[in-house]
C-alpha positions as CSV (number, residue, x, y, z in Angstrom):
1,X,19.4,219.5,182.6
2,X,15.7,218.3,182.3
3,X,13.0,220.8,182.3
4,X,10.5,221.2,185.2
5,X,7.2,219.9,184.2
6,X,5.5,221.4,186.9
7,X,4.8,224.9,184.9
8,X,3.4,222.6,182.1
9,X,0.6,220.2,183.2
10,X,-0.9,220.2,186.7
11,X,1.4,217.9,188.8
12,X,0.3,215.3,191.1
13,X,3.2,215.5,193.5
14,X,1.9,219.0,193.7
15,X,-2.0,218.5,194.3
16,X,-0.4,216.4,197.3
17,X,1.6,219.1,198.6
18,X,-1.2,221.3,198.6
19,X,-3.4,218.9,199.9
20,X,-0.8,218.4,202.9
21,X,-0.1,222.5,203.1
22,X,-3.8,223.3,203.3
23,X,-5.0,220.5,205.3
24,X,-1.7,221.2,207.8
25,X,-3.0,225.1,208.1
26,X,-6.9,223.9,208.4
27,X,-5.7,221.8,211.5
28,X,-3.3,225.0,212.8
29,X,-6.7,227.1,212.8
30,X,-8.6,224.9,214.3
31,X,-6.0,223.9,217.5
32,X,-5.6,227.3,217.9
33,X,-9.0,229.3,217.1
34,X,-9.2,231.0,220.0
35,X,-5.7,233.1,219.1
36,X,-7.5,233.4,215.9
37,X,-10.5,235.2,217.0
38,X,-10.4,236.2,220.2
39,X,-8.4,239.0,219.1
40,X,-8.4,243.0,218.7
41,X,-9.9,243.0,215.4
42,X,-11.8,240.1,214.7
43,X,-13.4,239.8,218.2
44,X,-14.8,243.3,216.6
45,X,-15.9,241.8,213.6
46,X,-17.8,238.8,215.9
47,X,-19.6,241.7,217.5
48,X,-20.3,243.7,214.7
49,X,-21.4,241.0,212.8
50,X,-23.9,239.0,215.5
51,X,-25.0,242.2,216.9
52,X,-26.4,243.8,213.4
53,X,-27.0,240.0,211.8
54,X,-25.6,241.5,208.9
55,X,-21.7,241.6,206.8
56,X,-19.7,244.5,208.5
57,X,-17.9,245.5,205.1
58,X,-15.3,248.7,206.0
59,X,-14.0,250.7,203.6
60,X,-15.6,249.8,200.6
61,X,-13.4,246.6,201.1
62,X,-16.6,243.9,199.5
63,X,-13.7,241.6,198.6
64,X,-13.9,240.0,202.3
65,X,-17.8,238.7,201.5
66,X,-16.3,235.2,201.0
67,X,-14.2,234.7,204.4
68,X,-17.1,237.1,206.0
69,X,-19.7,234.6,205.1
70,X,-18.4,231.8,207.1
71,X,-19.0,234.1,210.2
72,X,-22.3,235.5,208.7
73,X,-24.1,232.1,207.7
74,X,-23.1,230.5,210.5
75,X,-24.4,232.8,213.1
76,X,-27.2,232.5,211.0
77,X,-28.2,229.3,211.1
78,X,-27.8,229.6,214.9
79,X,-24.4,227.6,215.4
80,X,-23.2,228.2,218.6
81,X,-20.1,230.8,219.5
82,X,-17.8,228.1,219.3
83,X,-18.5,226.5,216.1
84,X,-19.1,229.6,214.8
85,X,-15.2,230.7,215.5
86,X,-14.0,227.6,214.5
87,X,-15.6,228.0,211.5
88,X,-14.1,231.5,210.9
89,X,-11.0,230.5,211.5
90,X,-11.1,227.7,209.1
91,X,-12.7,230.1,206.4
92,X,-9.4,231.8,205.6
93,X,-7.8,228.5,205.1
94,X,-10.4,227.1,202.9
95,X,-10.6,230.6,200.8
96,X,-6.7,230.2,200.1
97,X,-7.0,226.8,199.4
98,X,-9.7,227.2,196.9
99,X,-7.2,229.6,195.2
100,X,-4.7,227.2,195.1
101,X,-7.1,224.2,193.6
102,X,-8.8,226.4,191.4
103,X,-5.4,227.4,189.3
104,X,-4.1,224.1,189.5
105,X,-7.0,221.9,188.9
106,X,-9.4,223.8,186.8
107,X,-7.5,226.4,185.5
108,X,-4.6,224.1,184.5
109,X,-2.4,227.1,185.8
110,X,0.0,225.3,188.1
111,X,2.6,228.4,187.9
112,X,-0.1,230.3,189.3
113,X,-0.4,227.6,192.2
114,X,2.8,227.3,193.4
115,X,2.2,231.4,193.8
116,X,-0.7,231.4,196.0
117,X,1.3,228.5,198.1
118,X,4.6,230.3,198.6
119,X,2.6,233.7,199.4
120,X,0.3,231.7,202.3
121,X,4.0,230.4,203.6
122,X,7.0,232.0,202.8
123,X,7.0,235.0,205.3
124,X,3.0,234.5,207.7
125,X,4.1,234.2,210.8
126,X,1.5,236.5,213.1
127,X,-0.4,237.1,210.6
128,X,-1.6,233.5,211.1
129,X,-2.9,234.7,213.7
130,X,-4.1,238.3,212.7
131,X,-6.5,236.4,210.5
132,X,-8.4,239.3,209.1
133,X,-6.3,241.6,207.1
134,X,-7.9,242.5,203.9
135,X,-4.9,243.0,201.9
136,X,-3.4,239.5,202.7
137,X,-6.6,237.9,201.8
138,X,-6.4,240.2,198.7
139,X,-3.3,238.2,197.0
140,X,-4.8,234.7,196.9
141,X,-7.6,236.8,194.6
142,X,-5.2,238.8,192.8
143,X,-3.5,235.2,191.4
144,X,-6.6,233.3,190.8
145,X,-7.6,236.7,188.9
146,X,-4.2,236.9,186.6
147,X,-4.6,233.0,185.8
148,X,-8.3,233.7,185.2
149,X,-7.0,236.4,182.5
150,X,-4.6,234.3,181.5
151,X,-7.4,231.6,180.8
152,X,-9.4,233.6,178.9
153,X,-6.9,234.9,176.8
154,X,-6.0,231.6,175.2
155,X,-9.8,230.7,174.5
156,X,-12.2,232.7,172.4
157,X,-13.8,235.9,173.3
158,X,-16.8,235.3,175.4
159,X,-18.8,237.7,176.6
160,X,-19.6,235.8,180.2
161,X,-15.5,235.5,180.8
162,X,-15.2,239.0,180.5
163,X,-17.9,240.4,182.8
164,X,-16.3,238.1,185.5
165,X,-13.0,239.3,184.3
166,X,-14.2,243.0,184.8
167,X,-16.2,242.0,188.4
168,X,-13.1,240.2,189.7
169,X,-10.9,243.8,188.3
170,X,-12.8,245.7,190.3
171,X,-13.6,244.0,193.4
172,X,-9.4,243.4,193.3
173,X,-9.1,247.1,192.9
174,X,-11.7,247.8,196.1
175,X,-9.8,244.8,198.5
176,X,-7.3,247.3,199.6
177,X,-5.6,250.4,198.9
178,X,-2.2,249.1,198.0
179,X,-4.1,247.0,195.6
180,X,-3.2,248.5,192.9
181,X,0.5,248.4,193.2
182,X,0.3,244.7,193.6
183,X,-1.7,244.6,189.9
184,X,0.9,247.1,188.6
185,X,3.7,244.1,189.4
186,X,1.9,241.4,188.1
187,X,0.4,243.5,185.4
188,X,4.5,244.5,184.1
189,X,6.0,241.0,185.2
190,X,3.8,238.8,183.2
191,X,3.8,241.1,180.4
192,X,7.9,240.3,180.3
193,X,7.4,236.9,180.8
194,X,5.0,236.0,178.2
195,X,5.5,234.9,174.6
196,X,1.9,234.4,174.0
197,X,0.5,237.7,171.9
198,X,-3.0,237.5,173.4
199,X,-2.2,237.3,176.9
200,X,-0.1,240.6,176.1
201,X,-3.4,242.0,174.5
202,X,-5.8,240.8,177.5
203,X,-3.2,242.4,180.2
204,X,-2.7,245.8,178.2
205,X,-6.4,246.5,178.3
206,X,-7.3,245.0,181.8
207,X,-4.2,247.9,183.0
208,X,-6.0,250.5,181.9
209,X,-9.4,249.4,183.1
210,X,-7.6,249.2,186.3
211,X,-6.8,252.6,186.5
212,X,-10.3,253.8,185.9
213,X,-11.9,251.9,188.5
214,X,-9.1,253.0,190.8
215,X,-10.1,256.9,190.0
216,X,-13.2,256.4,190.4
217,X,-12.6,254.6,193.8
218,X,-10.4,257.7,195.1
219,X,-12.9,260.3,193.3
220,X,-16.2,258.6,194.4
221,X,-16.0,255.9,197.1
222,X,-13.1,257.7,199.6
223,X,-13.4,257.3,203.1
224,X,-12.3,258.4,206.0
225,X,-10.6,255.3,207.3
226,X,-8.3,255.0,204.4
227,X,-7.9,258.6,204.3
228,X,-6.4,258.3,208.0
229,X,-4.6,255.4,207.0
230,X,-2.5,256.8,203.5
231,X,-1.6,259.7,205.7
232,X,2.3,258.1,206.8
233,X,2.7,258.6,203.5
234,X,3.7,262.4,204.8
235,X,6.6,261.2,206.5
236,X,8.5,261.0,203.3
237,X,9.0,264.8,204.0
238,X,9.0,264.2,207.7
239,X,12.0,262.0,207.4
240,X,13.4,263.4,204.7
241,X,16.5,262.6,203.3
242,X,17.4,260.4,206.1
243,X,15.2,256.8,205.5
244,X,17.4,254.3,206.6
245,X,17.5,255.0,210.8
246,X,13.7,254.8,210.9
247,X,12.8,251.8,213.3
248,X,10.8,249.9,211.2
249,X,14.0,249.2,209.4
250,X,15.4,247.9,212.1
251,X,12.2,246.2,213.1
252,X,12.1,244.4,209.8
253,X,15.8,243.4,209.5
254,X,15.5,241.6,212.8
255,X,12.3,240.0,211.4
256,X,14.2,239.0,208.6
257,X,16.5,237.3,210.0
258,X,14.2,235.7,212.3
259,X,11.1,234.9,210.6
260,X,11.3,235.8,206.9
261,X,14.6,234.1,206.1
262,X,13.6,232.5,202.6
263,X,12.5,236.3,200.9
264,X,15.9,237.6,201.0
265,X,17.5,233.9,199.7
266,X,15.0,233.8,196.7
267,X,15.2,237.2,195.6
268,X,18.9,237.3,195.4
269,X,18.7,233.7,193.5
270,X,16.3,235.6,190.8
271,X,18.1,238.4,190.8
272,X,21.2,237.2,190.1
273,X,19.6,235.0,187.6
274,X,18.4,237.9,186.0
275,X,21.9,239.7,185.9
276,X,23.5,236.3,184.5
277,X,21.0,236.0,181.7
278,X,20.7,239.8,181.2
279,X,17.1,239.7,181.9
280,X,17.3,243.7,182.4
281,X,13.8,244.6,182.7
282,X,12.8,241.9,184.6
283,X,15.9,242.9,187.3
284,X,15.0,246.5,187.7
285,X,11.4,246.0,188.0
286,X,11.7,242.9,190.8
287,X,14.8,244.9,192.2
288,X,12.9,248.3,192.5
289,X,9.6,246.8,193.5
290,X,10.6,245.2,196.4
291,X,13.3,248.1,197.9
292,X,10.2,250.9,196.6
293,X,7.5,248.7,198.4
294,X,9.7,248.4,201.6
295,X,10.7,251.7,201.8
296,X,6.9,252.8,201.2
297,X,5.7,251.4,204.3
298,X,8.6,251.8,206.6
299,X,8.1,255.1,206.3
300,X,4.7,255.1,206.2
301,X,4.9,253.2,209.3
302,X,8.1,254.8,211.2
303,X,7.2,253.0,214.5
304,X,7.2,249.4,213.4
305,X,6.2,247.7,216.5
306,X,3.5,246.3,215.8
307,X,4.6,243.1,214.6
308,X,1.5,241.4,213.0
309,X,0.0,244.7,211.6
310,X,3.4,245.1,210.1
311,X,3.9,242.1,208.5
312,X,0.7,242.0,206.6
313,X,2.0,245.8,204.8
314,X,5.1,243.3,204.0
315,X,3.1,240.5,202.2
316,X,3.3,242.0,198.8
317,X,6.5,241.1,198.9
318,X,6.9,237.8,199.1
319,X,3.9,238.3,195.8
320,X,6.6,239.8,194.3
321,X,9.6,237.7,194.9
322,X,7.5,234.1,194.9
323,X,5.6,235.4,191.7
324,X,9.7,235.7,189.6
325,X,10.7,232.4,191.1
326,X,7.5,230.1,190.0
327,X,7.8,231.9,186.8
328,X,11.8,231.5,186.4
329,X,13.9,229.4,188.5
330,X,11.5,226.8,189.7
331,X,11.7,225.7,185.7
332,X,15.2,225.8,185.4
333,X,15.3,222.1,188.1
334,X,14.0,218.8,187.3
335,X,10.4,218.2,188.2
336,X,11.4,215.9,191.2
337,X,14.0,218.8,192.6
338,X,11.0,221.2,191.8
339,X,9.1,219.5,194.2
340,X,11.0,219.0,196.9
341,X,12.6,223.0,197.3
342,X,9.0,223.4,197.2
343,X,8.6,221.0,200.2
344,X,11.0,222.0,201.9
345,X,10.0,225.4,202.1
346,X,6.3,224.4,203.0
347,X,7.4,222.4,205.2
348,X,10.1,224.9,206.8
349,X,7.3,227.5,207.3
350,X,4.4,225.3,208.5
351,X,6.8,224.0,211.6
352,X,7.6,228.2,211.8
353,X,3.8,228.9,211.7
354,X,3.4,226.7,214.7
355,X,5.5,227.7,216.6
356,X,4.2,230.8,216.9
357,X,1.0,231.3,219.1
358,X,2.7,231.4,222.3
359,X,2.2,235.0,221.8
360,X,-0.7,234.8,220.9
361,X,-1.9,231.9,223.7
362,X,-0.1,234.1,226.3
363,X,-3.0,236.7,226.3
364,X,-5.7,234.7,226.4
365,X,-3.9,232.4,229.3
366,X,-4.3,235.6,231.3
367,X,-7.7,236.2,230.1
368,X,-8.8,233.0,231.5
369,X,-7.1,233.0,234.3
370,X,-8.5,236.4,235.1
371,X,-12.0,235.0,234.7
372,X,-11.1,232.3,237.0
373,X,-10.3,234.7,239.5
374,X,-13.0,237.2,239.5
375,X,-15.7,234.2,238.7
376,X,-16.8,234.5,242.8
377,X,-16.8,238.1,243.3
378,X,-20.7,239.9,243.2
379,X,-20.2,242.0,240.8
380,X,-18.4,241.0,237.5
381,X,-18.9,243.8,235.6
382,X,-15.2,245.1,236.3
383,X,-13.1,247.8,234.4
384,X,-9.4,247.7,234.5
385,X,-6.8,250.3,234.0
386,X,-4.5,248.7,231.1
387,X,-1.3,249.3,233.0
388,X,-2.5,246.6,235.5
389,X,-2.6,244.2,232.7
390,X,0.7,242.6,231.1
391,X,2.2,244.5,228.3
392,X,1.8,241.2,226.3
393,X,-1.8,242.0,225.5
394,X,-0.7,243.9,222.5
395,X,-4.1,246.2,222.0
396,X,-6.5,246.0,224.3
397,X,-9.2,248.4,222.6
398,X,-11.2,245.2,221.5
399,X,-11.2,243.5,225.0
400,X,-14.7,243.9,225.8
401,X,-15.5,241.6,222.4
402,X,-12.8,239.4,223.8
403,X,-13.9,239.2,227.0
404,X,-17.5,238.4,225.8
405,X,-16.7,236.0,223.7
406,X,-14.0,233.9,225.7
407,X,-16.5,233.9,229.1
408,X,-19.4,233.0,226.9
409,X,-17.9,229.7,225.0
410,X,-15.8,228.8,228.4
411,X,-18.8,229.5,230.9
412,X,-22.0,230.1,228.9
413,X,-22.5,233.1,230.8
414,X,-21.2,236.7,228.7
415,X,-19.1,238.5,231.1
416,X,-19.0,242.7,230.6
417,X,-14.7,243.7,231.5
418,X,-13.3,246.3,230.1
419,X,-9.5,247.3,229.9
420,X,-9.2,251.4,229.2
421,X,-6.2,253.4,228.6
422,X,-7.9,256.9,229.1
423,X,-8.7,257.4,232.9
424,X,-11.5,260.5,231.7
425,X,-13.6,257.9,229.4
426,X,-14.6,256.1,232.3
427,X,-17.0,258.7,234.2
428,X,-19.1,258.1,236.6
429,X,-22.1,257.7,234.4
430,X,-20.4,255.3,232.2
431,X,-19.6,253.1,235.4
432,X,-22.8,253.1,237.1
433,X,-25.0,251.9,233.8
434,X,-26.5,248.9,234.6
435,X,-27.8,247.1,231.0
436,X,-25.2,248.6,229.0
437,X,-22.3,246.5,227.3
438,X,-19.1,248.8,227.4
439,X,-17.0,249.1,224.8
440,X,-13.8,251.4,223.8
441,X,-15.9,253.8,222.1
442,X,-19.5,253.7,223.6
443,X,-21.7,250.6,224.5
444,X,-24.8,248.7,223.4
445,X,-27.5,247.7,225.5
446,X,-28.1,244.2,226.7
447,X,-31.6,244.5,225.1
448,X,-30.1,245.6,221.4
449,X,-27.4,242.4,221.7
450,X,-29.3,238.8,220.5
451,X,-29.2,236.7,224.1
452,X,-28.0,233.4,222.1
453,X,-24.9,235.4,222.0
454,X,-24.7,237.3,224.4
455,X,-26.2,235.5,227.6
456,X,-24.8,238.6,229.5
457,X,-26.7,237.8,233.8
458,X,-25.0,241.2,235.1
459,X,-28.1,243.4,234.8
460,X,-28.4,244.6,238.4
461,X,-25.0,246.0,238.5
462,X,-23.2,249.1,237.6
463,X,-19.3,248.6,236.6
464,X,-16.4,248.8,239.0
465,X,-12.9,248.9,238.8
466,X,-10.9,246.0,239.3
467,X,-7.0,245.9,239.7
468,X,-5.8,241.8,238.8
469,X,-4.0,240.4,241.5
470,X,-1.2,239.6,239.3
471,X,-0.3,240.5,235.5
């Protein structure tokens, strides 16, 4: 059997699948940037971000300057809402494909590539549309950072390649958390799988490094969000010793089977790959990784039911399993069957990807319609109590951003509606302020928000409540 060239020398049937992958997600997020950031989280992150003309880093979590820019600067430069979303939602695209071009084409790291494009495929489903998860966006710079060292460790020492080496260590260390798990993989799996003696060296002192930076993170820069946040991590004892009847396990074998049906094919193909060739290290470490990453956030998240915020704690995974599979099957098949398993899954999960923002475009089809409906009534500054809305809605904590931002690009006019869950939060005093945007957790006034943005016309009104005439 002839020997894939495609871990060799950058391969031209492979710039064009990229080229088709990215430019296929780039016209996904523009058809459907509404989905994208009129959303929970991101609408947030619009408001934050206008509001204070400024980045809205959380958590120490700087590695989002890049996909946070394409919001910032073009706010900036006084684009309006629309373009400004649009171009948001195509940031994230265009940061992953940069990843992907960067190891391939200037790197000459083309194993490295067909990581970064399995990871943006294999198992994304929401989380297309839950755009602005920091550890997702972490992965495509964890690769590019491992084919960087990888780079450098077959050139000579220079003392500019290892400052950037050491800046892109540590900013990989700050994306997220579970960041350093994700190094600790890549860090032991390439280790195994390579022959060449410096790229051992580079790895064995970058690990340590690693771990610094990581101590001082949890001695120096702790907050309280991720302190909230690494607190399932008690239900180990909660649980304890039963771990399998949790519902996120159910949660994710029906997602499994549904949407994230080429990680459990791939990883048995390794593994058993592994156990023919007697590749024992490299089986225990992709076996335990994957059932010792799972069972870390099922438990960590019992509940499980929220699908999109779920699925981006499951990423890793598909790190792990696409990372053994570049690295050791994929060279095992002829370059042109290479290429088209490889097109075949990409192609596989971009029809999958599509299909689906129907729940997604469900929500914001009653938003609109909603708008439609109150557009005549005097006063639009309405409150609603969220069991009068559809259950579809998923979180409604950010649907005064969403609200503002779907009436302004759709009417030019910023409309102030608010859906609460807590009856007591809406006092009579909140209700009857009259130049005050409300928000889940307090409200800014209409003279503190820039009016390019936020062309609110409502001033003379206090809020009422407002029950939809149908959910």
């Amino acid at each position: 059997m002839s020997t894939s060239t495609l871990d060799t020398k950058p391969s031209q049937k492979l710039f064009w699948l990229g080229v088709f992958s990215y430019a296929t997600l780039a016209l996904l997020a523009i058809v459907f940037y509404k989905e994208r950031t009129i959303f929970c989280d991101v609408a947030f992150r619009f408001f934050a971000i206008i509001k204070a003309d400024d980045y809205a880093i959380q958590a120490n979590r700087f590695g989002s300057y890049f996909t946070q820019s394409f919001l910032y600067l073009s706010q900036a430069i006084g684009l309006p809402l629309k373009y400004v979303m649009i171009n948001y939602s195509l940031g994230f695209v265009i940061y992953k494909a940069l990843g992907f071009f960067i190891c391939l084409n200037v790197l000459k790291k083309p194993k490295f590539a067909q990581t970064i494009l399995l990871v943006d495929l294999l198992i994304v489903s929401e989380t297309f549309y839950w755009i602005q998860s920091e550890l997702v966006e972490s992965l495509t710079f964890l690769i590019l950072y491992f084919a960087f060292l990888q780079y450098s460790a077959e050139r000579k020492v220079h003392v500019l390649r290892l400052l950037l080496l050491l800046g892109m260590l540590i900013t990989a260390v700050f994306f997220h958390p579970l960041s350093f798990i994700n190094i600790t993989f890549l860090s032991l799996f390439l280790f195994l799988s390579t022959d060449h003696r410096n790229f051992k060296k580079y790895i064995l002192i970058a690990f340590p490094i690693m771990l610094g930076i990581l101590a001082v993170k949890t001695l120096y820069f702790k907050t309280t969000y991720d302190t909230n946040a690494s607190s399932g991590i008690n239900n180990f004892v909660r649980f304890f010793p039963d771990y399998i009847s949790i519902k996120s396990n159910r949660h994710f074998g029906h997602h499994l089977l549904t949407d994230y049906y080429f990680l459990p094919i791939l990883w048995v193909i390794v593994l058993g790959y592994y156990a023919q060739k007697r590749f024992k290290m490299k089986f225990f470490l992709l076996f335990f990784f994957v059932l010792g990453y799972l069972l870390l956030i099922n438990v960590s998240q019992p509940e499980g039911h929220i699908i999109f915020h779920m699925e981006s704690f499951y990423m890793p995974l598909s790190l792990f399993i696409s990372l053994a599979f570049v690295q050791d099957i994929l060279p095992l098949l002829a370059s042109k069957k290479a290429i088209t398993l490889l097109t075949f899954i990409v192609v596989c999960r971009l029809i999958h990807i599509g299909f689906q923002h129907e729940k997604f475009s469900k929500p914001l089809e009653w938003k609109q319609a909603l708008l439609k409906e109150t557009a005549h009534l005097e006063n639009k500054k309405l409150a609603i109590y969220y069991k009068d809305a559809p259950e579809n809605l998923m979180l409604t904590w950010g649907s005064s951003y969403e609200f503002w931002m779907l009436s302004t690009i759709e009417t030019g006019v910023a409309r102030s509606i608010i859906i609460y869950d807590n009856p007591n939060t809406m006092t009579p005093g909140r209700m009857h302020l009259k130049n005050v945007f409300l928000s889940q957790w307090g409200g800014s006034a209409y003279n503190d928000l820039p009016k390019a943005y936020f062309p609110f016309q409502d001033s003379t009104h206090g809020y009422v409540f407002y029950k939809p005439l149908a959910k």
